[in-house]
Structures are given as C-alpha cells and as structure tokens.
FIBASE-599685 format. One record per residue: residue in one letter; z, x, y of N, C-alpha, C in turn. Coordinates in steps of 0.05 Angstrom, whole numbers, always signed. Example, Ala and Ser with C-alpha at 12.3 -4.5 7.8 and 13.67 -1.06 7.14 Angstrom:
2
("A", (+156, +264, -114), (+156, +246, -90), (+156, +264, -66)),
("S", (+142, +257, -45), (+143, +273, -21), (+157, +258, +1)),
***
This chain:
258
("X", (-774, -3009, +72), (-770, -2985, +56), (-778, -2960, +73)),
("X", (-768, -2942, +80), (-767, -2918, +88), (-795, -2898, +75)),
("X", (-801, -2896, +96), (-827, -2878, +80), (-842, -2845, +90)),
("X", (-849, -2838, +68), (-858, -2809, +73), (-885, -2804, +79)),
("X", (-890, -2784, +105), (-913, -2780, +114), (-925, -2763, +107)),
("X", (-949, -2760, +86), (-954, -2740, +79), (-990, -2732, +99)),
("X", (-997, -2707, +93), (-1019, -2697, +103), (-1016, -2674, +75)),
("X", (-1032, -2674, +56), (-1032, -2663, +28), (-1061, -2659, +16)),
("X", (-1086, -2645, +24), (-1104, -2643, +15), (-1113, -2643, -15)),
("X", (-1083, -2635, -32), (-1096, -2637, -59), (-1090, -2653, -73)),
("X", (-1107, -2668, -88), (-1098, -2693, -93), (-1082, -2695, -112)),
("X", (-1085, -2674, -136), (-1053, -2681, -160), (-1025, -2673, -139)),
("X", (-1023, -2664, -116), (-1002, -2666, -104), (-994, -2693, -86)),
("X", (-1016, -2707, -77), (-1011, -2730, -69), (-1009, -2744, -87)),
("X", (-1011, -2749, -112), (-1004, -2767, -138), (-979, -2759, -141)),
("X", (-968, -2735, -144), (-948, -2726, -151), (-924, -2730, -141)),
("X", (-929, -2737, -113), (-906, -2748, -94), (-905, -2781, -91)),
("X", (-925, -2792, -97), (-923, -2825, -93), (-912, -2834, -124)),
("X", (-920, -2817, -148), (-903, -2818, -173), (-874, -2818, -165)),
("X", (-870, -2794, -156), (-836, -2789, -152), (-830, -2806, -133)),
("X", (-838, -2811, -110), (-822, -2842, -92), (-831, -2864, -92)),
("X", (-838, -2873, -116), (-843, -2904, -132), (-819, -2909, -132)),
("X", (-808, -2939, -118), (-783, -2950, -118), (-771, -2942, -92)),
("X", (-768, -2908, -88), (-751, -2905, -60), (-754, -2903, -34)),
("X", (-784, -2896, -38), (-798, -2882, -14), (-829, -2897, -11)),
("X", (-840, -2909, +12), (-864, -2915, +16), (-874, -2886, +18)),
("X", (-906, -2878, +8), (-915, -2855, +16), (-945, -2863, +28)),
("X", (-946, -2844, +66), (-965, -2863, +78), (-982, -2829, +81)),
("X", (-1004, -2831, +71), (-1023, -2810, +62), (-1044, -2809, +100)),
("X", (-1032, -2790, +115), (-1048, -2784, +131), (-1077, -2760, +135)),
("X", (-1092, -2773, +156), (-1118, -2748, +155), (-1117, -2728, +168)),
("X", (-1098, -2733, +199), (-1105, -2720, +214), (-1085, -2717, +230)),
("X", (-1081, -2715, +250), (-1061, -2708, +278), (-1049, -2736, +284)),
("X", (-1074, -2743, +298), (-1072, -2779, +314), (-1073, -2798, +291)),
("X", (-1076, -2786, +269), (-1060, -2812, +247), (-1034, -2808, +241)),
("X", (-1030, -2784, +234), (-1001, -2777, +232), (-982, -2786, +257)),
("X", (-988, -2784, +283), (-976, -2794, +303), (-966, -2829, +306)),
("X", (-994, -2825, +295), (-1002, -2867, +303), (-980, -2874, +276)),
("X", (-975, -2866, +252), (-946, -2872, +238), (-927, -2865, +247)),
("X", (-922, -2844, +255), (-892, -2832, +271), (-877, -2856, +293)),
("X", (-899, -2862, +312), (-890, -2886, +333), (-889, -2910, +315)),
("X", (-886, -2914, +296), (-890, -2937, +286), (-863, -2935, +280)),
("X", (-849, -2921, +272), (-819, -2919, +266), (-815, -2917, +238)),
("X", (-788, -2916, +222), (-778, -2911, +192), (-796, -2901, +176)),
("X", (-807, -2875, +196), (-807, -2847, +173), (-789, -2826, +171)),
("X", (-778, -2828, +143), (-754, -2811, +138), (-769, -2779, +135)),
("X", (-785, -2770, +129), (-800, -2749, +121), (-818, -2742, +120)),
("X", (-836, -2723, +136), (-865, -2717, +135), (-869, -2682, +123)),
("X", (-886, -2689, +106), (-888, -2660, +92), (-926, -2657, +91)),
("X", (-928, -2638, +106), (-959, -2626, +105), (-965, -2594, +102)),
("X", (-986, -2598, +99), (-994, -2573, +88), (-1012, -2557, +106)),
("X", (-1009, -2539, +110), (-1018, -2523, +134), (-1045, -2499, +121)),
("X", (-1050, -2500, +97), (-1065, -2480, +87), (-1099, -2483, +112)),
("X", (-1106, -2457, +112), (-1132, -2462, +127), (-1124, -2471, +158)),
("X", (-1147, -2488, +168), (-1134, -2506, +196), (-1117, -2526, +198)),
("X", (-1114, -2531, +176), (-1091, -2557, +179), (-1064, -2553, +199)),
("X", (-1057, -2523, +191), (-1044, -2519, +211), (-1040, -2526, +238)),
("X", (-1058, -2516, +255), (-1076, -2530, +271), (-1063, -2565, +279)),
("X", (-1070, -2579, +266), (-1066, -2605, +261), (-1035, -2615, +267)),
("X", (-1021, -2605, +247), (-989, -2607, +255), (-976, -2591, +275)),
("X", (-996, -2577, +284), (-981, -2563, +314), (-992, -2589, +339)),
("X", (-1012, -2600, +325), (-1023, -2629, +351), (-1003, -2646, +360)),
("X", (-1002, -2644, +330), (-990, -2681, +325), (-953, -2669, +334)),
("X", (-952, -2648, +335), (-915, -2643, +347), (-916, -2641, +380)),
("X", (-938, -2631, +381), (-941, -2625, +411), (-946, -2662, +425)),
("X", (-960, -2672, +411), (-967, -2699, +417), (-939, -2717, +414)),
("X", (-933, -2714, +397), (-904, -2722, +391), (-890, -2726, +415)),
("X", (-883, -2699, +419), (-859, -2682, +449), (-867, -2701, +475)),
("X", (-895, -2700, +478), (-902, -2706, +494), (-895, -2741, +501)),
("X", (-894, -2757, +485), (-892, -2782, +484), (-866, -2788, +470)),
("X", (-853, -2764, +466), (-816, -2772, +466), (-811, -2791, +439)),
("X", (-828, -2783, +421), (-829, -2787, +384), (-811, -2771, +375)),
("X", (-790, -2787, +349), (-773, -2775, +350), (-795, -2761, +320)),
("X", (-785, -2741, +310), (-805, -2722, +292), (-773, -2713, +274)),
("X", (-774, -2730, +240), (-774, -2732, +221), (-762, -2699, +207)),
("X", (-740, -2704, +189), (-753, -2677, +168), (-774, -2670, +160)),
("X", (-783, -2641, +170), (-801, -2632, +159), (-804, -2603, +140)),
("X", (-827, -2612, +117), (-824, -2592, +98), (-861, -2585, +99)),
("X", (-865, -2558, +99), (-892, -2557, +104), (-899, -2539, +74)),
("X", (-918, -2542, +71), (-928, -2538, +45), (-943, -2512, +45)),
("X", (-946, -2481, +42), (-964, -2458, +52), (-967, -2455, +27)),
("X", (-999, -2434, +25), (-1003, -2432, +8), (-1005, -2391, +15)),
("X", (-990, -2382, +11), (-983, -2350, +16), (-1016, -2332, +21)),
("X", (-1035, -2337, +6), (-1056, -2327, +5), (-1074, -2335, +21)),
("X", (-1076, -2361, +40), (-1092, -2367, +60), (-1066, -2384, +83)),
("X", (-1059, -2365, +86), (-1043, -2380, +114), (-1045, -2364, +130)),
("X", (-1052, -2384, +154), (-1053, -2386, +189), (-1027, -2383, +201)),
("X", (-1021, -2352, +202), (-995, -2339, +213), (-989, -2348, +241)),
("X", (-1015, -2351, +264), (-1010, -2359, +285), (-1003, -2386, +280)),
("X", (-1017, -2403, +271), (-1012, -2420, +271), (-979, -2427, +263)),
("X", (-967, -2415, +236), (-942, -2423, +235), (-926, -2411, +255)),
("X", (-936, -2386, +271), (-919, -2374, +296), (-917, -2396, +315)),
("X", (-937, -2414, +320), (-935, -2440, +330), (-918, -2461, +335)),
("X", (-917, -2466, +306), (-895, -2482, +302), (-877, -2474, +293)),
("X", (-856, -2449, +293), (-839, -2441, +290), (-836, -2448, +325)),
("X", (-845, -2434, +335), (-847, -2439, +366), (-834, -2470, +373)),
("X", (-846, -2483, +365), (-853, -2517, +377), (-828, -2532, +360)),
("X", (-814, -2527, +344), (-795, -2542, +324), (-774, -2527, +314)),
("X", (-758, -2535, +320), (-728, -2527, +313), (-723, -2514, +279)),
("X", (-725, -2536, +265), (-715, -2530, +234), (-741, -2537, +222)),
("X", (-751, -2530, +202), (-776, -2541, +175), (-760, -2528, +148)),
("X", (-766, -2530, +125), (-773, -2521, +107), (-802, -2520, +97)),
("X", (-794, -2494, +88), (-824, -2484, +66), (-829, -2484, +44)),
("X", (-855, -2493, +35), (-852, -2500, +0), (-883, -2481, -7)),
("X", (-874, -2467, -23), (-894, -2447, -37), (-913, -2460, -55)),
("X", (-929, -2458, -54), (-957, -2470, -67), (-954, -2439, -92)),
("X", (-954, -2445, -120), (-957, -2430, -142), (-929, -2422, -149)),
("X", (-916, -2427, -135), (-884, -2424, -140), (-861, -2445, -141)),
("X", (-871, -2465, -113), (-852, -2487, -122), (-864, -2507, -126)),
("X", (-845, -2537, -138), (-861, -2555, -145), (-849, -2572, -123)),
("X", (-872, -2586, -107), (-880, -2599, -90), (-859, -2622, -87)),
("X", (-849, -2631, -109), (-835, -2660, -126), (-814, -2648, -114)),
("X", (-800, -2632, -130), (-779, -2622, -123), (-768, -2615, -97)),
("X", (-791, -2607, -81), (-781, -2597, -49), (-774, -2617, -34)),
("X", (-793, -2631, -37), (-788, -2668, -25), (-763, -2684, -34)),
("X", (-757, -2681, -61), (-731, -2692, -72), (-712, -2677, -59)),
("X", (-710, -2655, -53), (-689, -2639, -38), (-681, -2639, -11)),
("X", (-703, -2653, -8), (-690, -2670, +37), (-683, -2683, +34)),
("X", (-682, -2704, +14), (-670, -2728, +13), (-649, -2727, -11)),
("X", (-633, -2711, -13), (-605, -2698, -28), (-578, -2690, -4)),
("X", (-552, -2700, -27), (-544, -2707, -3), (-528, -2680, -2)),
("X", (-542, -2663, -12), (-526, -2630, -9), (-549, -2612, +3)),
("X", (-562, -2628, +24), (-600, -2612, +33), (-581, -2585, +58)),
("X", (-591, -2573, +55), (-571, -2557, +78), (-599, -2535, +91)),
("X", (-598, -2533, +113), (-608, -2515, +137), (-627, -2494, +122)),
("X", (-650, -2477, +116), (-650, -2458, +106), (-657, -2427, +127)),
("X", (-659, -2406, +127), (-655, -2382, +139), (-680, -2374, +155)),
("X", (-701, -2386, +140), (-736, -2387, +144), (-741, -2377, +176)),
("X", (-742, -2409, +189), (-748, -2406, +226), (-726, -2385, +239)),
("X", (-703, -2373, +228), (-681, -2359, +248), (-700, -2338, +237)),
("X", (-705, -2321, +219), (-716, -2306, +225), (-742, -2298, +230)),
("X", (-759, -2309, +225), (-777, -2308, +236), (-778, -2312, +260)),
("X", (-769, -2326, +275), (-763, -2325, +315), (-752, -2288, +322)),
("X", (-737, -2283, +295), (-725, -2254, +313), (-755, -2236, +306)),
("X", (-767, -2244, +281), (-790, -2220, +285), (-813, -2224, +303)),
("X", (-812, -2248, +320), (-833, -2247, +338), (-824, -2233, +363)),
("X", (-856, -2220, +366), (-845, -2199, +389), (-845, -2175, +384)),
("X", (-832, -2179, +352), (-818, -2152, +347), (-838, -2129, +328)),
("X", (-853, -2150, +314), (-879, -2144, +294), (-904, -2154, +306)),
("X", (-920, -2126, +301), (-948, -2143, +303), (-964, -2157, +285)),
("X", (-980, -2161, +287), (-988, -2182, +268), (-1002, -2175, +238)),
("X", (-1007, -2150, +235), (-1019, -2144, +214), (-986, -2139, +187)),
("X", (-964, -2126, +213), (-944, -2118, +195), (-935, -2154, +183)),
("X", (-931, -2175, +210), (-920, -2195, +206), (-935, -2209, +182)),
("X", (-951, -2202, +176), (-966, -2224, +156), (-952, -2222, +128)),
("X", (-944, -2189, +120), (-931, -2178, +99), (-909, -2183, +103)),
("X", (-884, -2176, +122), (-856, -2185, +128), (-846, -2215, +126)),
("X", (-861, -2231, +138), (-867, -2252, +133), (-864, -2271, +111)),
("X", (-889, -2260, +103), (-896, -2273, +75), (-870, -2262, +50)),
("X", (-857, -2238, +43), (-838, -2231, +36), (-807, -2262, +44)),
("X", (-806, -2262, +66), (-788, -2273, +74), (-786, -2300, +65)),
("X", (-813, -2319, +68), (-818, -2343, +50), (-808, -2348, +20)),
("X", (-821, -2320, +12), (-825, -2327, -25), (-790, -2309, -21)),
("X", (-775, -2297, -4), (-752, -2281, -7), (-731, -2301, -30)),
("X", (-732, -2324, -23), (-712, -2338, -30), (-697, -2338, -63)),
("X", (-720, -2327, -76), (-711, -2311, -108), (-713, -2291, -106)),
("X", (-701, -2277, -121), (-708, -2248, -138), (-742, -2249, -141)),
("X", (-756, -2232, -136), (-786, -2223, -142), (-788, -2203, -143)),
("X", (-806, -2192, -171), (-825, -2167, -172), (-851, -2168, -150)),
("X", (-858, -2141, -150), (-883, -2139, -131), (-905, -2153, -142)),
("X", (-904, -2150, -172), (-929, -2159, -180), (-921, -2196, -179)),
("X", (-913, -2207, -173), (-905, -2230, -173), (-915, -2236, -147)),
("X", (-897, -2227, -126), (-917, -2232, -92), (-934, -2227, -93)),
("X", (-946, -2200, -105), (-977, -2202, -108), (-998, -2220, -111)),
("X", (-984, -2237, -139), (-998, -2257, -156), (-998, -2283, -131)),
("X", (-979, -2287, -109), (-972, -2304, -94), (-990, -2303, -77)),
("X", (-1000, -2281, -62), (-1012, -2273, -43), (-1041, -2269, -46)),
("X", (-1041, -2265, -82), (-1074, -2258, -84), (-1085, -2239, -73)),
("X", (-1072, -2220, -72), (-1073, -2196, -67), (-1068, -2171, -84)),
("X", (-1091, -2156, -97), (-1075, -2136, -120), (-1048, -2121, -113)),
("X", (-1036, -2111, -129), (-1015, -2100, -124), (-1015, -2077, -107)),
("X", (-1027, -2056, -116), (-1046, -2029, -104), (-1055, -2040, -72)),
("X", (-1066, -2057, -75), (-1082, -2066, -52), (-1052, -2077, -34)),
("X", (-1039, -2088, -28), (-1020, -2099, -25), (-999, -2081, -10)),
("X", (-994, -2061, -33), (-980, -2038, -16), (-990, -2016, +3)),
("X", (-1014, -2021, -7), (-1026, -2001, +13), (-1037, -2015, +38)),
("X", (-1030, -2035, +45), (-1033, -2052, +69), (-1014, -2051, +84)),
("X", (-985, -2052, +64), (-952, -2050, +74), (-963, -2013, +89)),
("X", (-961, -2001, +77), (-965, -1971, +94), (-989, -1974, +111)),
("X", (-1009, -1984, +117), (-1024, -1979, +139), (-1020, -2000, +162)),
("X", (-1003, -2019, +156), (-986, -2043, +178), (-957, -2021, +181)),
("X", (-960, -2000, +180), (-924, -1989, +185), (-900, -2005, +179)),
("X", (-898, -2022, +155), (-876, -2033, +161), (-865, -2024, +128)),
("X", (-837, -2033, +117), (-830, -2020, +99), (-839, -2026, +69)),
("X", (-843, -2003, +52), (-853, -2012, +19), (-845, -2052, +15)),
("X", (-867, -2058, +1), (-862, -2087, -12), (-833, -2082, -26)),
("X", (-832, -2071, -45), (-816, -2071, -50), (-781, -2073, -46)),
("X", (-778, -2065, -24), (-758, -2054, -4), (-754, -2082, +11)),
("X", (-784, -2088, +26), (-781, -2115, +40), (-767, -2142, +24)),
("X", (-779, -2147, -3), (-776, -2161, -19), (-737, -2165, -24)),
("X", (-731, -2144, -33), (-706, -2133, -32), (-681, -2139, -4)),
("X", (-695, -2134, +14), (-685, -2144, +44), (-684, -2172, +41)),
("X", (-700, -2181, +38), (-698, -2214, +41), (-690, -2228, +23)),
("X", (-688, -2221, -2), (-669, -2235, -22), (-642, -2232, -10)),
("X", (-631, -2208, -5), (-607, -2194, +16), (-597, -2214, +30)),
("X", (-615, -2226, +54), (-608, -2244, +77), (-616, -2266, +70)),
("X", (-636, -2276, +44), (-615, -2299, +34), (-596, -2309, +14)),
("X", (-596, -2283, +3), (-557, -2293, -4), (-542, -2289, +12)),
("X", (-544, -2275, +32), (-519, -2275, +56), (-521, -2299, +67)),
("X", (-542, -2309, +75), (-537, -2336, +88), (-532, -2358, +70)),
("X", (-538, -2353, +41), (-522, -2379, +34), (-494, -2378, +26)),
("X", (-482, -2348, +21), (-453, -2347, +25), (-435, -2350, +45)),
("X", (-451, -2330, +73), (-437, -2351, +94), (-447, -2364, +118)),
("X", (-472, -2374, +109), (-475, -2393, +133), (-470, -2426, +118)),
("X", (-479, -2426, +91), (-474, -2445, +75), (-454, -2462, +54)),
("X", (-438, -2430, +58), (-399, -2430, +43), (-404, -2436, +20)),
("X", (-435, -2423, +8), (-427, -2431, -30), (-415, -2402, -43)),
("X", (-403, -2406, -59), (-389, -2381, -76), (-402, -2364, -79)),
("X", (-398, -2339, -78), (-419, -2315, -98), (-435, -2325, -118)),
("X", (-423, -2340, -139), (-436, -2353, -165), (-459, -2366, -159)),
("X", (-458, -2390, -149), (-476, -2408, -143), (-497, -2388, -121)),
("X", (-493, -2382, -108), (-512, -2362, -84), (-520, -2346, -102)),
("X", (-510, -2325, -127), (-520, -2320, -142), (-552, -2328, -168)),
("X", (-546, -2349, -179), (-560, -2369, -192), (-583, -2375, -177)),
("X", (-573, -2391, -154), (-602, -2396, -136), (-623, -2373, -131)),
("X", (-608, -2351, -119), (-629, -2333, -122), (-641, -2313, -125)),
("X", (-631, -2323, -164), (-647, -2313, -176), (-634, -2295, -199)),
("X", (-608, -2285, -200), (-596, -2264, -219), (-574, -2277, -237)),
("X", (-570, -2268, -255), (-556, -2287, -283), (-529, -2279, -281)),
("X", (-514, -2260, -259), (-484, -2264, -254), (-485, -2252, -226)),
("X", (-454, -2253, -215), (-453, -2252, -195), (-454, -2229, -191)),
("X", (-447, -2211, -209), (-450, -2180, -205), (-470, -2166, -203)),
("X", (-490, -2175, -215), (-522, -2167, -220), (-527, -2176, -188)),
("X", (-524, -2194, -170), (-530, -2203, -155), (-520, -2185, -137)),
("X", (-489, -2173, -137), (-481, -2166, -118), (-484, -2133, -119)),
("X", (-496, -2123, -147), (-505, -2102, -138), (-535, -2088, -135)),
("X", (-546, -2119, -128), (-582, -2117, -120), (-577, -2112, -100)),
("X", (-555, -2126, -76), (-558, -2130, -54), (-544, -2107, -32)),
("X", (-526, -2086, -52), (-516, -2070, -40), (-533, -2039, -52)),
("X", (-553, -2043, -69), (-568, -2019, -67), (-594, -2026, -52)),
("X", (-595, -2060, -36), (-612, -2056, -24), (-603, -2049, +12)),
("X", (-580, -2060, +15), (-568, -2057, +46), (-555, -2039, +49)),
("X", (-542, -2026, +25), (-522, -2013, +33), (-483, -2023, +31)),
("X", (-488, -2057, +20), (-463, -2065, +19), (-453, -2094, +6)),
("X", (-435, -2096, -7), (-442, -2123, -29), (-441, -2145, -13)),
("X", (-450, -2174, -14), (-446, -2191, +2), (-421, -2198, +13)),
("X", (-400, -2200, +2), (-370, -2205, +15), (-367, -2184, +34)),
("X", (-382, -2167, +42), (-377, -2153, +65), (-399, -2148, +93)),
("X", (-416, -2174, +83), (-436, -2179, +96), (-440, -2204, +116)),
("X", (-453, -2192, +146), (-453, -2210, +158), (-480, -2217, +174)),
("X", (-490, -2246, +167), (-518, -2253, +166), (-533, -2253, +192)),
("X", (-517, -2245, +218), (-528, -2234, +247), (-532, -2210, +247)),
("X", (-514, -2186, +239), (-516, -2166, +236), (-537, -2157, +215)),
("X", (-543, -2167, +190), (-556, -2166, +170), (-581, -2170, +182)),
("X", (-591, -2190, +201), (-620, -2196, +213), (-629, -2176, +230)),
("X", (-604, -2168, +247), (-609, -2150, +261), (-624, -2123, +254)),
("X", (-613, -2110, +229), (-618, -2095, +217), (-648, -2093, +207)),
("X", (-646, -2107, +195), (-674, -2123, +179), (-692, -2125, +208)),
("X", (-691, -2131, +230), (-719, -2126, +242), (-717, -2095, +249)),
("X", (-693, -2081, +255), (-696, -2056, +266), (-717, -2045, +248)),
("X", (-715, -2050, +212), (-720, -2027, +201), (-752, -2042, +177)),
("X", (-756, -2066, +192), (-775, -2071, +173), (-802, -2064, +176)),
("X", (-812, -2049, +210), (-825, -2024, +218), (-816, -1993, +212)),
("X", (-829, -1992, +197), (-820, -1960, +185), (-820, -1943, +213)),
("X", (-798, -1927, +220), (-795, -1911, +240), (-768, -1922, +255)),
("X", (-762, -1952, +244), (-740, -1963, +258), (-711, -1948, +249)),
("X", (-701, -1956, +263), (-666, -1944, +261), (-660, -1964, +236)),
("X", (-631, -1947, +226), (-622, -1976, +202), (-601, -1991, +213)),
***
C-alpha cells in the first residue's frame, strides 16, 4: 500500500490524516530530516506533507537537499505554514531547492482536505512557487513577508481583517507595517493576488469563468469579474497571467511603475 510521509507536529492533525487514509494510504509519521529520508529510499511514497512552522523548516530543506544529493526521487509535496510564525528564509529555500509544492494554511484550510486533493484525479499545478521565484530579488524581506503571505492565503477572496486574524497580527498593526516595508496597502495586495489567481486558473488551468469564479471565492462570475478589473484594471478574459505577474512585482513596492 502506498504511503504518506508525514512530519506534523500537532497531533489532532496527525490523527486527522491516518483517519482519512485508513484503507488507502499507509501514514508513516516522521521526526526529522534523516528519518524522513531513511523512508523516501525505501520507496512507495506517494506523498509527503510537513510542516514547516518554527525550524522545521529547516528540516525539509535537509532532507531535499539530502535527497538531491543521493538521487531520491522526492514525492508530492504539500507543506503545511502556519502564516503567523513562518520562516520566510527558510521557505525562500525551498522554493529555491524544488520545483512545484503546495501550501496548506493552518486556520484556514483543513489539513484532510489538502492531502485528499494530491491524490484527486483533477490535482492541477498551483501559482504559489512561480511567483514567489519572480519576487525574489525583487523584495526585501521585511516587504516580502507581507507580499508573500498575501499571495498564500490569495487563493480566496479575503478581508483585511481576515489576513489579519491569519497572521495574528492586528489590523492597524498590519497595515502600518505594509507602509513602513514600502510595499502596497493590504488591501490592494490582497486584491492583486486573488487577481493572479483567477487568471491562472482561467488560463493556465482552462476552467471557465464560473468555476474559477466559485473557487475563489465570489457567488457569480460577474462579482468575480468585476473584483478583478477594479483591482488590475481589466476583467479576466482579457488577462494574461505573465503579463499579470509582471505587473504585480513592478508595483507591489510602492514607487513601482504599473
């Protein structure tokens, strides 16, 4: 039986996932780097999902680098952050070191669900690592922590006080971080990145307005399509998700061109 590698510090989430792959999935509960490795070489793991909050991070940047190095082949991965204590270098890391991941929000998504969704046979690519690769470099690190973090939770519609609540960060407090990092109002950011990901799931992913709608986050296609053109400038059918990135780093430092 095919089994999932987890590294999951909290424990109703490691119950939560050996509940849900009872029957389909072995789930092999690792500590560390060189355990997680020492299963990888072992072969028929379909999926490793860890959680990076704190240093753990740290840990899954070992065990990939360890990996590379001994020519392991390295699994879907879905890493688990928790918005309010995450190790930005560290995921700069492994954005660095690995091609594709998904991200699963700690207070927003359910853990069950993220894991059921790699192993669906409609799992498709998400937008996460492409951009984040274009803002490195491009942001420093106080702005990237806010742009960033926007871009993770982007994937719905959100109020500020909602990222707030995500980030653990007061609201007040929050925005006035966004202006002394120079980069653009929460608000605005928030708005951008819902933007570029409905563009990418219209056309990098070929789902309809409707459905790209729904996912994220607005109750018709219209409501959707006119969040996205009082936030860019233009409704999605006339939007293109290179050009759209491009944009989005020029201007997510306030002072940038649009």
């Amino acid at each position: 039986m095919p089994q999932i590698l987890a590294f999951l510090p909290k424990r109703d989430e490691r119950q939560a996932i050996e509940r849900a792959a009872a029957g389909r999935h072995d789930v092999r509960i690792c500590v560390n780097a060189l355990d997680g490795l020492s299963t990888l070489r072992k072969g028929n793991t379909a999926a490793v999902v860890w959680d990076i909050t704190g240093y753990f991070g740290s840990e899954l940047t070992l065990m990939l680098r360890l990996a590379r190095e001994r020519r392991v082949t390295m699994p879907e991965l879905t890493v688990r952050v928790d918005l309010s204590g995450l190790d930005w270098r560290a995921l700069l890391d492994l954005v660095a070191a690995i091609g594709e991941m998904r991200f699963s929000l700690r207070r927003a998504e359910d853990i069950v669900d993220d894991v059921n969704s790699m192993f669906a046979k409609s799992q498709e690519f998400t937008p996460e690592c492409s951009i984040l690769r274009r803002l490195l470099g491009e942001t420093h690190m106080p702005g990237l922590r806010i742009v960033g973090a926007t871009i993770l939770a982007g994937k719905r519609r959100m109020t500020v006080s909602r990222f707030a609540a995500l980030v653990q960060v007061p609201k007040r407090t929050l925005e006035s971080q966004a202006r002394a990092a120079h980069v653009l109002a929460v608000e605005d950011l928030l708005g951008w990145s819902v933007s570029l990901w409905t563009t990418w799931r219209i056309q990098i992913l070929r789902w309809p307005l409707k459905r790209a709608s729904l996912v994220s986050g607005f109750p018709t296609s219209e409501a959707a399509a006119n969040y996205v053109e009082r936030h860019v400038g233009a409704r999605p059918s006339h939007l293109d998700f290179a050009e759209l990135l491009d944009r989005f780093v020029s201007r997510a430092i306030v002072g940038g061109s649009a």
